[in-house]
C-alpha positions in Angstrom: 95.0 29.4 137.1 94.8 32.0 140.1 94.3 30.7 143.4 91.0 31.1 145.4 92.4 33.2 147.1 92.6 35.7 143.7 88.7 35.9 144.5 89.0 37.1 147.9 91.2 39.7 147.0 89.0 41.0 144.0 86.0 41.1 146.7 88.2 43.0 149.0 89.1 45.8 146.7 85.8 46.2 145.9 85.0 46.6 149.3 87.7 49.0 149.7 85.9 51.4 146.6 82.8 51.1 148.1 84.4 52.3 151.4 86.2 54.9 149.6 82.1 56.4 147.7 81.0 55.8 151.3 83.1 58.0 153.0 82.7 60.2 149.9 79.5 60.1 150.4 79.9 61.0 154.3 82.1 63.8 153.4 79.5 65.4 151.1 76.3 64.9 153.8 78.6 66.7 156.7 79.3 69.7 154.3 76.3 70.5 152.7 75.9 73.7 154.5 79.8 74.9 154.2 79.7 77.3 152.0 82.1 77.2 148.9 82.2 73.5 148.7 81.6 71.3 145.8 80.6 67.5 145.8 82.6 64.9 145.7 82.9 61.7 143.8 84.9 58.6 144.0 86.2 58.0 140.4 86.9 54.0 139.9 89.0 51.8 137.6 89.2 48.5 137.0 92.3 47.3 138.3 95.1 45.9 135.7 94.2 42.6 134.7 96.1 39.6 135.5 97.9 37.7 133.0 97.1 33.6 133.7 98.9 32.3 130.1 95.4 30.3 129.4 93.2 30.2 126.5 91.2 33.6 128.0 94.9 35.2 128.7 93.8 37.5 131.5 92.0 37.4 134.3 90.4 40.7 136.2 91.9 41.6 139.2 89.0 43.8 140.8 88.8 48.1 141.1 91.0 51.1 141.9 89.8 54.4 143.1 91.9 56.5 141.2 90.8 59.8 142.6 88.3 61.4 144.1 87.0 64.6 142.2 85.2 68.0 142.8 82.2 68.2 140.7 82.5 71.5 139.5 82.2 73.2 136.5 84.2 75.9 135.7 82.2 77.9 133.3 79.9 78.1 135.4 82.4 79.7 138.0 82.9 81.9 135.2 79.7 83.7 135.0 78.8 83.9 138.5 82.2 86.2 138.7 81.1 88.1 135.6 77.9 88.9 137.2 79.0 89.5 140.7 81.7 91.9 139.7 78.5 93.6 137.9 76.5 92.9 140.7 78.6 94.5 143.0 79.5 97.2 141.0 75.5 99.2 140.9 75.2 97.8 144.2 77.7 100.3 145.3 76.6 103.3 142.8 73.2 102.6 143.7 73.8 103.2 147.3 76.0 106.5 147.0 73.7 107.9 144.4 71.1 107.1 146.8 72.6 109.3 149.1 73.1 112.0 146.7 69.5 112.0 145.8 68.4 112.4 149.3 70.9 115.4 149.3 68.8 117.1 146.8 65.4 116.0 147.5 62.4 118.5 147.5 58.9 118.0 148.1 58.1 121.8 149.3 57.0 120.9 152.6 58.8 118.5 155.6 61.9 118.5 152.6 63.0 122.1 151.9 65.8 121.7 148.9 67.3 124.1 146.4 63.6 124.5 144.2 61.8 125.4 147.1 64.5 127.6 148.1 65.0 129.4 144.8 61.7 129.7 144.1 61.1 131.9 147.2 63.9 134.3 146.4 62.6 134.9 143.3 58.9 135.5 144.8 60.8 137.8 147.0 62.4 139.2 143.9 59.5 139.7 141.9 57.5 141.9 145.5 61.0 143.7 145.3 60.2 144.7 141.5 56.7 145.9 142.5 57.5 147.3 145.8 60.9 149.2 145.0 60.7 152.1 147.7 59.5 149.4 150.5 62.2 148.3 153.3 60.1 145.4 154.3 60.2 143.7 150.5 64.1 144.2 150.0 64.6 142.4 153.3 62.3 139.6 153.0 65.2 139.0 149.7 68.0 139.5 151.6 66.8 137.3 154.2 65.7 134.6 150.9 69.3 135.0 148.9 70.7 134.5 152.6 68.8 131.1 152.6 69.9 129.7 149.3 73.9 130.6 150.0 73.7 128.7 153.4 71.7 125.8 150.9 75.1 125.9 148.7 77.2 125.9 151.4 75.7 122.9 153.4 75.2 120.9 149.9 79.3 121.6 149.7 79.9 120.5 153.0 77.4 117.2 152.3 79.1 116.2 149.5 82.9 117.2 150.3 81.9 114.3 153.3 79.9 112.4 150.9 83.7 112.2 149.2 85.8 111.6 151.9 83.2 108.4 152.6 83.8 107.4 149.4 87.6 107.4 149.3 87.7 105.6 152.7 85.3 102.9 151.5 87.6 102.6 148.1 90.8 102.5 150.2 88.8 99.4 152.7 88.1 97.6 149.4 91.8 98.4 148.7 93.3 96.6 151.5 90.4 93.6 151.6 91.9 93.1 147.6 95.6 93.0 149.4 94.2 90.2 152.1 92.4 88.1 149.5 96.1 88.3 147.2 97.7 86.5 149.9 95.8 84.2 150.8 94.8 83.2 147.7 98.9 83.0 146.9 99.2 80.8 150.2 97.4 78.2 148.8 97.8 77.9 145.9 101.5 77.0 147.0 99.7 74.7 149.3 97.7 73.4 146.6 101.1 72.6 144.5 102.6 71.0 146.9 100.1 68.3 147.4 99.3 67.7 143.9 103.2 67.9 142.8 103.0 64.1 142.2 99.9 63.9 140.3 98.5 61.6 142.9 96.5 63.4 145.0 93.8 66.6 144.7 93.9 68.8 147.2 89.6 69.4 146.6 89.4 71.5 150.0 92.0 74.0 149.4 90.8 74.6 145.6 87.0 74.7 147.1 88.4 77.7 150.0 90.5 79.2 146.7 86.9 79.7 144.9 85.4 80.9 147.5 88.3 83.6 147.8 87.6 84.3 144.1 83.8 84.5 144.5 85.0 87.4 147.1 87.4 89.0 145.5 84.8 89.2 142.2 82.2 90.9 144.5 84.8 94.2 144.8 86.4 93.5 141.1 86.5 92.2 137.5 88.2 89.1 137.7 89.7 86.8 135.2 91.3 83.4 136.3 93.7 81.1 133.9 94.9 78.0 135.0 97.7 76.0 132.7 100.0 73.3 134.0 103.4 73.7 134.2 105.5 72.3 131.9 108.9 70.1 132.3 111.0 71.9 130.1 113.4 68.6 129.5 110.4 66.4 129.4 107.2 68.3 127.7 105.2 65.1 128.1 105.6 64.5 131.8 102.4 65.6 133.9 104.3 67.8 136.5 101.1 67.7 139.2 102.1 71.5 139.1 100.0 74.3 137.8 100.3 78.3 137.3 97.7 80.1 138.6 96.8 83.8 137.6 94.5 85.9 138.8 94.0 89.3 136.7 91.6 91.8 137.8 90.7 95.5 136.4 90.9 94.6 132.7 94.2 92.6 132.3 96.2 93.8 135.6 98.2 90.7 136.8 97.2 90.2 140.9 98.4 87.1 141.7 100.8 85.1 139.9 100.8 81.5 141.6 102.8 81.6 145.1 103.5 85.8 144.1 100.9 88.6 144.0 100.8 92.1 143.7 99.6 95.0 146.2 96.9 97.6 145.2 97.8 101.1 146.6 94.5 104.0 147.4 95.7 107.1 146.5 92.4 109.7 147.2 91.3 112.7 144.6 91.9 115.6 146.1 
């Protein structure tokens, strides 16, 4: 038969899981305006039983906290990427074909574009036809065809800058990608290290490499696979470890756990 003093320790390790939730607990109230992070929860276990050789054989020895877990679901990860790489995507169009639009607006008075424009070189054209012999008629045209070349010219100028925006905007994208390849490779070496054992999550560092993924999916398609790795001389031993990859643009590998690649902005010429 266990000593009284069995008891007290069963009351104190539930005292120590319910310190555990409350600090949980804690944790979760002082971040619920950090953005990226995910709830916590203290998962408990009862604690291995003790054996007392009499007639009821074993006697319960109180609780574990085993872990303490994100609650966080994946799939849902999933689609919010889907849609913000879409999201992103028109965002972007939408604003340079915005700007494009405005190029070629017309409304014949405060806006003169190429309508307005061409319509009064071929008024001018048409007085030309019925005034052949007059001076005054074949310059007004000259003066109107003069007016829509200049229109060309500045609409080449507009958008040859419109292009060189465009290709400097790419080549920022380009280099935020490169940033958010490293440090997402930084931790998840980070993240391997203190989960090697299969004793501890490292909840923080995932939460900061989702919010690097919510990022990244805002410029790009993004596609993430997680697998653990496996022990090749022991296939059944949890290694704590995991490969982490990160594909972007259809199937083009970006970060391979602790490795990633670079992304290099050539411009159109």
């Amino acid at each position: 038969m266990p000593s009284q003093f069995f008891g007290l320790n069963i009351a104190y390790s539930g005292l120590l899981a319910s310190n555990a939730a409350l600090n949980t607990t804690s944790n979760n109230i002082s971040n619920v305006e950090t953005d990226g992070y995910s709830r916590q929860q203290a998962d408990q276990a009862a604690a291995n039983a003790l054996r007392v050789f009499t007639t009821y054989g074993c006697a319960g020895a109180g609780v574990d906290v085993i872990a303490i877990e994100r609650v966080r679901d994946h799939f849902y990860d999933v689609k919010y990427w889907d849609n913000n790489a879409n999201t992103g995507e028109y965002n972007m169009k939408q604003y340079y074909m915005k700007q494009v639009e405005d190029y070629f607006a017309d409304d014949g008075s405060t806006i003169i574009g190429f309508k307005t424009i061409f319509d009064r070189m071929m008024n001018a054209l048409a007085e030309v036809a019925k005034q052949s012999g007059s001076a005054t008629t074949k310059s007004q045209f000259i003066s109107q065809a003069s007016d829509l070349t200049q229109y060309f010219n500045n609409m080449s100028g507009n958008l040859s800058l419109l292009q060189k925006d465009v290709n400097q905007e790419i080549k920022l994208k380009i280099d935020e990608i490169n940033s958010l390849a490293s440090e997402i490779a930084t931790l998840n070496k980070q993240i391997n290290v203190i989960e090697i054992d299969g004793k501890a999550n490292a909840n923080e560092l995932r939460d900061q490499r989702e919010t690097l993924i919510d990022q990244l999916s805002a410029i790009v398609e993004v596609k993430v696979i997680e697998t653990p790795v496996v022990d090749a001389n022991n296939p059944d031993r949890e290694t704590g470890a995991n490969r982490y990859l990160v594909k972007i643009a259809g199937g083009q590998t970006l970060v391979d756990t602790n490795a990633y690649n670079t992304l290099e902005c050539v411009a159109r010429k």
